[in-house]
Gaussian input, Z-matrix of N, CA and C with variables (Angstrom, degrees):
# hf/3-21g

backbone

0 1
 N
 C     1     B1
 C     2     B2     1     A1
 N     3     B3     2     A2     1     D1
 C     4     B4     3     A3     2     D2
 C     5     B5     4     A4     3     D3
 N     6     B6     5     A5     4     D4
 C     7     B7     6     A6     5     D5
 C     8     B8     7     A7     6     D6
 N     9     B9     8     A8     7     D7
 C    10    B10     9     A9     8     D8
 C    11    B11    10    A10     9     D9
 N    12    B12    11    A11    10    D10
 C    13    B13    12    A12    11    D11
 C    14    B14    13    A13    12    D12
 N    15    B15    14    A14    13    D13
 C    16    B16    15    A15    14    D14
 C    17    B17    16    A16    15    D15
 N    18    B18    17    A17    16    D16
 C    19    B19    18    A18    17    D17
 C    20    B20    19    A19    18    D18
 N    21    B21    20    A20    19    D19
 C    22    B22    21    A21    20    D20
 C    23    B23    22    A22    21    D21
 N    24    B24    23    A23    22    D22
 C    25    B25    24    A24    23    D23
 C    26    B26    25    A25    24    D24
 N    27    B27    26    A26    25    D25
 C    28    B28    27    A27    26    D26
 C    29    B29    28    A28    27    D27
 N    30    B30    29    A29    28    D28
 C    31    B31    30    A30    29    D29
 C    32    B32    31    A31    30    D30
 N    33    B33    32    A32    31    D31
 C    34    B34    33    A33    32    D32
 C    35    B35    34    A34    33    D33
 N    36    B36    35    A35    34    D34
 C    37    B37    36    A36    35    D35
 C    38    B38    37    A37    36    D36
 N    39    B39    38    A38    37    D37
 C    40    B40    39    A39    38    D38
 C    41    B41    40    A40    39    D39
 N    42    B42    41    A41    40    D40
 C    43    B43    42    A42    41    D41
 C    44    B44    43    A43    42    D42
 N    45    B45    44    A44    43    D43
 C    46    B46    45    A45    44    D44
 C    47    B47    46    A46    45    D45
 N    48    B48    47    A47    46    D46
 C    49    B49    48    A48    47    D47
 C    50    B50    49    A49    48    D48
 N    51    B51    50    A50    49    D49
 C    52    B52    51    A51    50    D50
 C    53    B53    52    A52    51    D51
 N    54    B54    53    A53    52    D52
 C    55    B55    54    A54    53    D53
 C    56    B56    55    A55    54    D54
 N    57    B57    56    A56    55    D55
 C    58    B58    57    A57    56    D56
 C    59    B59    58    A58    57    D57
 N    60    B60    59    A59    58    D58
 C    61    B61    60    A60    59    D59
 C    62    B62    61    A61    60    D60
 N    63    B63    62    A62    61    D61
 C    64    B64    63    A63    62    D62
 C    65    B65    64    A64    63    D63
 N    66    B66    65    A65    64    D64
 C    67    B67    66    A66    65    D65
 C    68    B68    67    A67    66    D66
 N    69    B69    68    A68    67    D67
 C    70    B70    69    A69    68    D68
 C    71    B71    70    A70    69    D69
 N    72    B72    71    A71    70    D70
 C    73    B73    72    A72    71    D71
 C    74    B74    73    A73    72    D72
 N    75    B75    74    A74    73    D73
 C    76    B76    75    A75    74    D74
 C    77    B77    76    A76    75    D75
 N    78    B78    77    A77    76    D76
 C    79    B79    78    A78    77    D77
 C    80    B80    79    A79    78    D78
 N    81    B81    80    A80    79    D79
 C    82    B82    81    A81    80    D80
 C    83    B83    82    A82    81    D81
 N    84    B84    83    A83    82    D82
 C    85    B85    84    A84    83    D83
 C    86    B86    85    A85    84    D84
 N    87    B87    86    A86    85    D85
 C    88    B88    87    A87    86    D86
 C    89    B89    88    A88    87    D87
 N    90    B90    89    A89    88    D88
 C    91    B91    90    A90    89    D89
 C    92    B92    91    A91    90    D90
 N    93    B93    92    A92    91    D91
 C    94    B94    93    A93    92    D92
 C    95    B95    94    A94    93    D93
 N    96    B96    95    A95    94    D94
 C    97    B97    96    A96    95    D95
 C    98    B98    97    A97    96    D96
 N    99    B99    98    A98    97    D97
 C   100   B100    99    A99    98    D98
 C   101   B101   100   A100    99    D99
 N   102   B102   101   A101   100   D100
 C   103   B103   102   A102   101   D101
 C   104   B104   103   A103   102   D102
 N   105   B105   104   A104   103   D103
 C   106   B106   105   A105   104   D104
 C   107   B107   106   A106   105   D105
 N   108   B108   107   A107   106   D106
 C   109   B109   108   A108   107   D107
 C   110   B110   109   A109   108   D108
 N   111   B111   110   A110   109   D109
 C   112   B112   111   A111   110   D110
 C   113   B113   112   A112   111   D111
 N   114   B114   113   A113   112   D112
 C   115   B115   114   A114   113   D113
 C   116   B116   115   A115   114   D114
 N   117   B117   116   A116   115   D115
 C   118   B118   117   A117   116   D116
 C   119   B119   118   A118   117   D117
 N   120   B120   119   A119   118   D118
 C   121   B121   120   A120   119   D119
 C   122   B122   121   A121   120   D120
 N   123   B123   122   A122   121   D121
 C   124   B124   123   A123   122   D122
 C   125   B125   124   A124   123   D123
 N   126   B126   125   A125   124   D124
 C   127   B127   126   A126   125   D125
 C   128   B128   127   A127   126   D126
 N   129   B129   128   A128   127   D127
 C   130   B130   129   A129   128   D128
 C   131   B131   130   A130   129   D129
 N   132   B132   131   A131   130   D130
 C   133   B133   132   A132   131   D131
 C   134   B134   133   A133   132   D132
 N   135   B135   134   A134   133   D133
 C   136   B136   135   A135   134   D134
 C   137   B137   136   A136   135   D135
 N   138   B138   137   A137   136   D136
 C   139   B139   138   A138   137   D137
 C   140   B140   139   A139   138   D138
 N   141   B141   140   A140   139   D139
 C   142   B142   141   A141   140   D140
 C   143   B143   142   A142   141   D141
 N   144   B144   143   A143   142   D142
 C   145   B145   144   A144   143   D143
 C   146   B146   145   A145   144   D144
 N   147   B147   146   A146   145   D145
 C   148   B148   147   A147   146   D146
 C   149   B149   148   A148   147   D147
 N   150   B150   149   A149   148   D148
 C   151   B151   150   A150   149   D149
 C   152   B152   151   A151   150   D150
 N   153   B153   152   A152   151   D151
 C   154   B154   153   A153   152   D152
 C   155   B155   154   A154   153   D153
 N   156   B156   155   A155   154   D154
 C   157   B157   156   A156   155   D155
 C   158   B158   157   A157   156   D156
 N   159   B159   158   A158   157   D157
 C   160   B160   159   A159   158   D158
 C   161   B161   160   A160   159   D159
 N   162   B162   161   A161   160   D160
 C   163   B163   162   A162   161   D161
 C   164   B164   163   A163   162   D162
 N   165   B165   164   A164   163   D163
 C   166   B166   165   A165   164   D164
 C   167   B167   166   A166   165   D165
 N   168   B168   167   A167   166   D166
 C   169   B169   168   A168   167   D167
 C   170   B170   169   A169   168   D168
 N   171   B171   170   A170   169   D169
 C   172   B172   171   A171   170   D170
 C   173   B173   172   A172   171   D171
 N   174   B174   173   A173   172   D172
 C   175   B175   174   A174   173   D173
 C   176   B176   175   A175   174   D174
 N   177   B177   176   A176   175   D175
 C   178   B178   177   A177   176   D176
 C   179   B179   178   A178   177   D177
 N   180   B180   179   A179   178   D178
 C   181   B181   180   A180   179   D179
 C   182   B182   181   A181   180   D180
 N   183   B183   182   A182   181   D181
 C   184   B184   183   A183   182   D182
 C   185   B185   184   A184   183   D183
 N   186   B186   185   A185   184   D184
 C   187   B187   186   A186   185   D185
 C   188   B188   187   A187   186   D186
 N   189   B189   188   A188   187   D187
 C   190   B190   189   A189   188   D188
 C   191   B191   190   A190   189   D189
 N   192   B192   191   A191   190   D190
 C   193   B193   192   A192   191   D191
 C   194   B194   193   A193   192   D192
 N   195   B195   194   A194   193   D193
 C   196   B196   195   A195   194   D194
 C   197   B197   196   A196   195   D195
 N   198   B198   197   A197   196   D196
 C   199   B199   198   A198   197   D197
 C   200   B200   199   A199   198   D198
 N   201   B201   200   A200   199   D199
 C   202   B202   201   A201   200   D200
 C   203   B203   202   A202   201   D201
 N   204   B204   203   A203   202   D202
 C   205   B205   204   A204   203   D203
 C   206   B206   205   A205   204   D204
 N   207   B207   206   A206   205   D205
 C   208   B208   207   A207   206   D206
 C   209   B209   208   A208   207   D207
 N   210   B210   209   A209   208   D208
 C   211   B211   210   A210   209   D209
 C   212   B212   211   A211   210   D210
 N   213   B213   212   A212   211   D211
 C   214   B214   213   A213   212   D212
 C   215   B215   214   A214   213   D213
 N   216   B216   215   A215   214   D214
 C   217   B217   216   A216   215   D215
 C   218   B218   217   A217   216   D216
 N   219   B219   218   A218   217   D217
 C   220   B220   219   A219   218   D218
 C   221   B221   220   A220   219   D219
 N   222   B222   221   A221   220   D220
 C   223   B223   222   A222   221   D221
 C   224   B224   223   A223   222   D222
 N   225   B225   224   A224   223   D223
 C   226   B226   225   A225   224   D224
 C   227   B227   226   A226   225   D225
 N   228   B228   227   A227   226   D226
 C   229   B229   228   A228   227   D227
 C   230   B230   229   A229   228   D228
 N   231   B231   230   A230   229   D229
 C   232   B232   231   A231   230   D230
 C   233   B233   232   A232   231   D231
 N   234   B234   233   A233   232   D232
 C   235   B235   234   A234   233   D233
 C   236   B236   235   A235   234   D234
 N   237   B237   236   A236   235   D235
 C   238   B238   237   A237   236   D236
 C   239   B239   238   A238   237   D237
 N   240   B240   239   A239   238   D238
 C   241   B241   240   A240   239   D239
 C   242   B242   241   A241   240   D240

   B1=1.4542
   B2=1.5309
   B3=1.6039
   B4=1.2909
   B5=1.6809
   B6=1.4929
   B7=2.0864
   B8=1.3280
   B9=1.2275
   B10=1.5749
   B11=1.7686
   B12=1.1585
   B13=1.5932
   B14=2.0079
   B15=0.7640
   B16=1.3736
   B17=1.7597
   B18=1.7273
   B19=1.8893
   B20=1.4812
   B21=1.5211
   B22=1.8505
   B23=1.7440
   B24=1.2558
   B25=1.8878
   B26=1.9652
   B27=1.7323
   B28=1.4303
   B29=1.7041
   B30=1.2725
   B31=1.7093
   B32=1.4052
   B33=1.8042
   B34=1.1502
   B35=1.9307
   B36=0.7998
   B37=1.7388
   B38=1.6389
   B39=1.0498
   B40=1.6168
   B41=1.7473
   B42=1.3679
   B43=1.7383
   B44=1.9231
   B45=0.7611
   B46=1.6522
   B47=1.2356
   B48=1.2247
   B49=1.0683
   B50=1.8026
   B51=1.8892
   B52=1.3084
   B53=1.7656
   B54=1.3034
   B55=1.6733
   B56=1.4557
   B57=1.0413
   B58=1.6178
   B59=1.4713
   B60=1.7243
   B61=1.0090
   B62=1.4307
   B63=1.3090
   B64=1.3597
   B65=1.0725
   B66=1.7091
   B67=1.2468
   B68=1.9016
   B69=1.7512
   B70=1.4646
   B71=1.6829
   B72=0.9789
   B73=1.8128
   B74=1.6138
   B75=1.5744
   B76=1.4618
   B77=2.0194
   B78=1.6169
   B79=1.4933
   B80=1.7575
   B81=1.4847
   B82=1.4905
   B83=1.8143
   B84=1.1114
   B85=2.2486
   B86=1.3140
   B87=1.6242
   B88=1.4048
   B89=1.6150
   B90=1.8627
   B91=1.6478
   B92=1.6966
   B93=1.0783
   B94=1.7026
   B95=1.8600
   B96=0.9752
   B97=2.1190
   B98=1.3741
   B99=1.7637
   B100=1.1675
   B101=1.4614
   B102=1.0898
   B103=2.0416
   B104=1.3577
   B105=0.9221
   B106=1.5417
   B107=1.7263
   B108=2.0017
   B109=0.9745
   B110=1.7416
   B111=1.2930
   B112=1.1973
   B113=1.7834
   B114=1.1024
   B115=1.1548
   B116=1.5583
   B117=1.2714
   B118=1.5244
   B119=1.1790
   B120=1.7024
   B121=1.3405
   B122=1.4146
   B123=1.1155
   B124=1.9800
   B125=1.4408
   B126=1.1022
   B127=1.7388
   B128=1.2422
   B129=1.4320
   B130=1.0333
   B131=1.7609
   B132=0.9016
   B133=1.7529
   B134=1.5762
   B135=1.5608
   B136=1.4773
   B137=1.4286
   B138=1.2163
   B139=0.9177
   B140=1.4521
   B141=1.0441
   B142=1.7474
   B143=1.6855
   B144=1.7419
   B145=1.4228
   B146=1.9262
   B147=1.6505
   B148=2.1232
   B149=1.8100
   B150=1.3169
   B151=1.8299
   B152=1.7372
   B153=1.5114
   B154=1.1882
   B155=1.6493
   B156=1.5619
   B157=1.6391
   B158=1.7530
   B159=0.8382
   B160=1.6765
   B161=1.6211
   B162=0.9652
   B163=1.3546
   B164=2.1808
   B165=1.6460
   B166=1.4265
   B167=1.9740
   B168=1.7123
   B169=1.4347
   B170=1.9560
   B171=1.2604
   B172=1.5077
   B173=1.6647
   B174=0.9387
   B175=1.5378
   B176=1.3891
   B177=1.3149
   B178=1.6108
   B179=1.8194
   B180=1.0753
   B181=1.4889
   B182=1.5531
   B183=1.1999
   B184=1.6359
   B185=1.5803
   B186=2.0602
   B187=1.5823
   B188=0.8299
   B189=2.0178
   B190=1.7096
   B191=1.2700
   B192=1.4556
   B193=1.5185
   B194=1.7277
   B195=1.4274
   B196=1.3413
   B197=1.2942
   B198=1.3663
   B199=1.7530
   B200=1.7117
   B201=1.3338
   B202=1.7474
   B203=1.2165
   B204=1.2103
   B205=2.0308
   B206=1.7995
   B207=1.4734
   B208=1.1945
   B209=1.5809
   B210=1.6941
   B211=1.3458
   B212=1.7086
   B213=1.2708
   B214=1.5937
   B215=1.4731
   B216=1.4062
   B217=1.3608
   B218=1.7214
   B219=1.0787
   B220=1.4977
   B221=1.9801
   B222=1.1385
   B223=1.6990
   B224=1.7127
   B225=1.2637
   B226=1.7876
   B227=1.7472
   B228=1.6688
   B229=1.4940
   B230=1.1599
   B231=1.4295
   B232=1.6287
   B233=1.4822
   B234=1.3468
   B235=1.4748
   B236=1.5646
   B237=1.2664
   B238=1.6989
   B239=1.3726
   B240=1.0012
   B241=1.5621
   B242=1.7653
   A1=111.24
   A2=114.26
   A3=105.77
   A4=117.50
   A5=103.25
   A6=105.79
   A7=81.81
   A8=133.44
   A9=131.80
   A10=101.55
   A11=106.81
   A12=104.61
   A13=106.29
   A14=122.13
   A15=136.82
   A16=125.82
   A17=74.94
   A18=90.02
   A19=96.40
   A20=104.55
   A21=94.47
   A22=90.78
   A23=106.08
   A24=106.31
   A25=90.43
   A26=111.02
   A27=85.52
   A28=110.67
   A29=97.73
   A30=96.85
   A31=115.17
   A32=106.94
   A33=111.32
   A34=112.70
   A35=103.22
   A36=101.08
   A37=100.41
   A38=125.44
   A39=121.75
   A40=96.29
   A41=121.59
   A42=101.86
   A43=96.89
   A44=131.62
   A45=117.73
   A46=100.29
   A47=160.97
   A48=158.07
   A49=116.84
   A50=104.07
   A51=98.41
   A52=96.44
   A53=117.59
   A54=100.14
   A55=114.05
   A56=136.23
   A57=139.45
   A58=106.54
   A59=116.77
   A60=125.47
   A61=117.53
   A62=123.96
   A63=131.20
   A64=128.14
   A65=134.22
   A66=141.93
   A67=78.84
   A68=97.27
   A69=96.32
   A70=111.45
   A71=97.00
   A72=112.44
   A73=100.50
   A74=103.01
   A75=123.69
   A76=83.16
   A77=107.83
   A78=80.96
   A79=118.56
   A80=102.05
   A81=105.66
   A82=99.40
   A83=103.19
   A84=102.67
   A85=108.99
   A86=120.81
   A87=106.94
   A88=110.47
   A89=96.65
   A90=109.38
   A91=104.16
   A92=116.69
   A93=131.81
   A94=112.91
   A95=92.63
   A96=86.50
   A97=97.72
   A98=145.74
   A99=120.12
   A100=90.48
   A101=121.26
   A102=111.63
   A103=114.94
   A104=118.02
   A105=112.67
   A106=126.08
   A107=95.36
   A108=117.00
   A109=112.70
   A110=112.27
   A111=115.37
   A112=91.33
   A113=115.41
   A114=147.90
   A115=105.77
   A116=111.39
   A117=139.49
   A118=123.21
   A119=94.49
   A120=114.99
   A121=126.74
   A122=122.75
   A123=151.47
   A124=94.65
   A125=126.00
   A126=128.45
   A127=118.39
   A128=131.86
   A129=121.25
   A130=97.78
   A131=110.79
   A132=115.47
   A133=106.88
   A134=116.45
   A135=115.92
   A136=107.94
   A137=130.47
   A138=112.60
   A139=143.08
   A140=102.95
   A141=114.05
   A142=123.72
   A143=101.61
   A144=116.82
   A145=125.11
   A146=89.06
   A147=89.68
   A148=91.19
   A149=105.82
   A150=86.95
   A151=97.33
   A152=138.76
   A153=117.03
   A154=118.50
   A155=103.37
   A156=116.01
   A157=101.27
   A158=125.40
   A159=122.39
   A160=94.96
   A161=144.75
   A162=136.68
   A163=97.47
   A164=87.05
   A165=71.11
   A166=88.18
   A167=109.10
   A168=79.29
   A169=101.97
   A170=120.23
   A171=104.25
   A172=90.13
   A173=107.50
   A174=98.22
   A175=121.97
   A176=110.92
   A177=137.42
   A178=135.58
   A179=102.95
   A180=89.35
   A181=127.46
   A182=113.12
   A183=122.83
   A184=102.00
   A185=92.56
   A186=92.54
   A187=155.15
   A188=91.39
   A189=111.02
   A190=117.01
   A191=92.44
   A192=93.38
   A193=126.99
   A194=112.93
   A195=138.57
   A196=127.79
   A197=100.17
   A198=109.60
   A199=100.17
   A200=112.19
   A201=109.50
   A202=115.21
   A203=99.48
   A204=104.67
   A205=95.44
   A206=133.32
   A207=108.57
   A208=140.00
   A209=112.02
   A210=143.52
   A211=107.87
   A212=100.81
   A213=104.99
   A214=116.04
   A215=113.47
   A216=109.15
   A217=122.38
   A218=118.67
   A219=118.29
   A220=124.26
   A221=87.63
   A222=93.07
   A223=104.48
   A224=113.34
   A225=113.62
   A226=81.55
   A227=127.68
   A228=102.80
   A229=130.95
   A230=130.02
   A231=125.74
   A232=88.96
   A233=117.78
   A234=141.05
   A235=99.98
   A236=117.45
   A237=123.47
   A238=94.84
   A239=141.30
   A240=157.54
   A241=93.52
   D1=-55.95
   D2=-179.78
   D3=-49.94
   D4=-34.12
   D5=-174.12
   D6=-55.09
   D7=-74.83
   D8=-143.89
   D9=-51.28
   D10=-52.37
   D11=-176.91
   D12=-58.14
   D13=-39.89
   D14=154.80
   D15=-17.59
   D16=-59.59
   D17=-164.97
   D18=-77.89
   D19=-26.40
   D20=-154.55
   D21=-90.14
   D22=-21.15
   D23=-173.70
   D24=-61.00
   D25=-30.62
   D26=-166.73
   D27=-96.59
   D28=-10.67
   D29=165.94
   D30=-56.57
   D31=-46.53
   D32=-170.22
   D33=-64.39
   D34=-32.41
   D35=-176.66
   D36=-91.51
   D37=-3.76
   D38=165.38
   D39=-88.01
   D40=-61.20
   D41=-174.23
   D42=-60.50
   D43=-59.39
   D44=178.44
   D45=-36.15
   D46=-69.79
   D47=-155.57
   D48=-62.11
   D49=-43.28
   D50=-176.20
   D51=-99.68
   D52=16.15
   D53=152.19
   D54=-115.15
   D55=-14.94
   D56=131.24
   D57=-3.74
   D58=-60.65
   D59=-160.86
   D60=-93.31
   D61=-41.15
   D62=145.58
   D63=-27.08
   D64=-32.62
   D65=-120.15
   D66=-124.25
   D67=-58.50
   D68=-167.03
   D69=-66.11
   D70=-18.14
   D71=-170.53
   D72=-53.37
   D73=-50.44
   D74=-122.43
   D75=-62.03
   D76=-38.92
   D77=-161.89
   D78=-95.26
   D79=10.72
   D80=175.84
   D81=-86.13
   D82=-20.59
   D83=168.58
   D84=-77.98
   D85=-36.99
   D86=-174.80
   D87=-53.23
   D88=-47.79
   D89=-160.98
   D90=-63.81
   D91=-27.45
   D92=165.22
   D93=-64.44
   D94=-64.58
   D95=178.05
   D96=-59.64
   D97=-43.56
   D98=-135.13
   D99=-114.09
   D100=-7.15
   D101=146.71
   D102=-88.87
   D103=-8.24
   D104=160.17
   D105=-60.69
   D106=-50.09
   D107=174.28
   D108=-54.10
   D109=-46.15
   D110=-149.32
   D111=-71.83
   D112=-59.82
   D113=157.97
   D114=7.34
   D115=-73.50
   D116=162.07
   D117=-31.82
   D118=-79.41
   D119=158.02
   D120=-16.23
   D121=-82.86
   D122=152.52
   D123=-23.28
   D124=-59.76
   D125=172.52
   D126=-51.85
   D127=-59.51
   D128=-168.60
   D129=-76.31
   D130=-54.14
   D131=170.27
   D132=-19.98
   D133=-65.69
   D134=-179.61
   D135=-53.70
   D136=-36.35
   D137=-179.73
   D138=-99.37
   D139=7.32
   D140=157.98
   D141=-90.73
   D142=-16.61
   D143=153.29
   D144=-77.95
   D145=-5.17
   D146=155.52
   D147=82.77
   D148=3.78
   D149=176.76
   D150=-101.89
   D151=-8.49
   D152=153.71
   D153=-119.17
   D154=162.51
   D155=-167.25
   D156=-101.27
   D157=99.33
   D158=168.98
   D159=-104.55
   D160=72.67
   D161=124.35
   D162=106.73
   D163=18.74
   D164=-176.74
   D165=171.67
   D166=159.59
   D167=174.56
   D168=-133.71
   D169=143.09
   D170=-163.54
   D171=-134.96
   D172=97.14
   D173=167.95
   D174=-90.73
   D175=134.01
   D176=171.51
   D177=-130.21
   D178=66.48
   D179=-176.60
   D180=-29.49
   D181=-39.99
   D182=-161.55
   D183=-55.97
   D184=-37.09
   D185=175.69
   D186=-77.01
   D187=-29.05
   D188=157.69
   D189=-34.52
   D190=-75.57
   D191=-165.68
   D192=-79.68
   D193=29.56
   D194=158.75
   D195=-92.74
   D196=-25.62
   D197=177.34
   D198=-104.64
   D199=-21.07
   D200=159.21
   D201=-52.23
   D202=-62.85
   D203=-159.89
   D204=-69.86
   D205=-35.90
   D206=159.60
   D207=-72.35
   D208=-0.18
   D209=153.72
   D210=-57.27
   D211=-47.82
   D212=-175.79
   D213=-88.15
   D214=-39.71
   D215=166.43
   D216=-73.88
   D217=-24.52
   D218=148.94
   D219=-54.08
   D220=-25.39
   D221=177.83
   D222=-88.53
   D223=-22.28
   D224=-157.49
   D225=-90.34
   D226=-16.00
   D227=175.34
   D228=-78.95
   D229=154.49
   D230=-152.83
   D231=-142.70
   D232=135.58
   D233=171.96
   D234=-69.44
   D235=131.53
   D236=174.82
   D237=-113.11
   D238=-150.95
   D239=-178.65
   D240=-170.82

């Protein structure tokens, strides 16, 4: 009985440990995916406004500025804890 109380006391301070770490992570990944996102965003945007060439050229305003305003609303989100 005591091993068993043992093993799980050390599971238990190993998952504390790997959500400890998760936890602090979590908002240096948000700030990483959501400039990524934006990033993208702004990209594909330029390029349905005809100022970039990916292998072809298609202009669309409606789209530009559809992949903007989700460029901008990706920027207006804020990490809370």
């Amino acid at each position: 009985m005591v091993e068993l109380i043992l093993d799980v006391s050390k599971f238990e301070n190993l998952l504390s440990l790997m959500l400890t770490r998760i936890v602090t992570k979590k908002a240096q990944t948000w700030q990483s995916h959501r400039e990524n996102c934006i990033k993208y965003m702004s990209e594909v945007s330029e390029f349905f406004a005809g100022n970039r060439n990916w292998g072809g050229e298609h202009v669309d305003q409606d789209l530009s500025e559809y992949f903007m305003r989700i460029a901008n609303t990706i920027e207006a989100f804020e990490y809370k804890e």
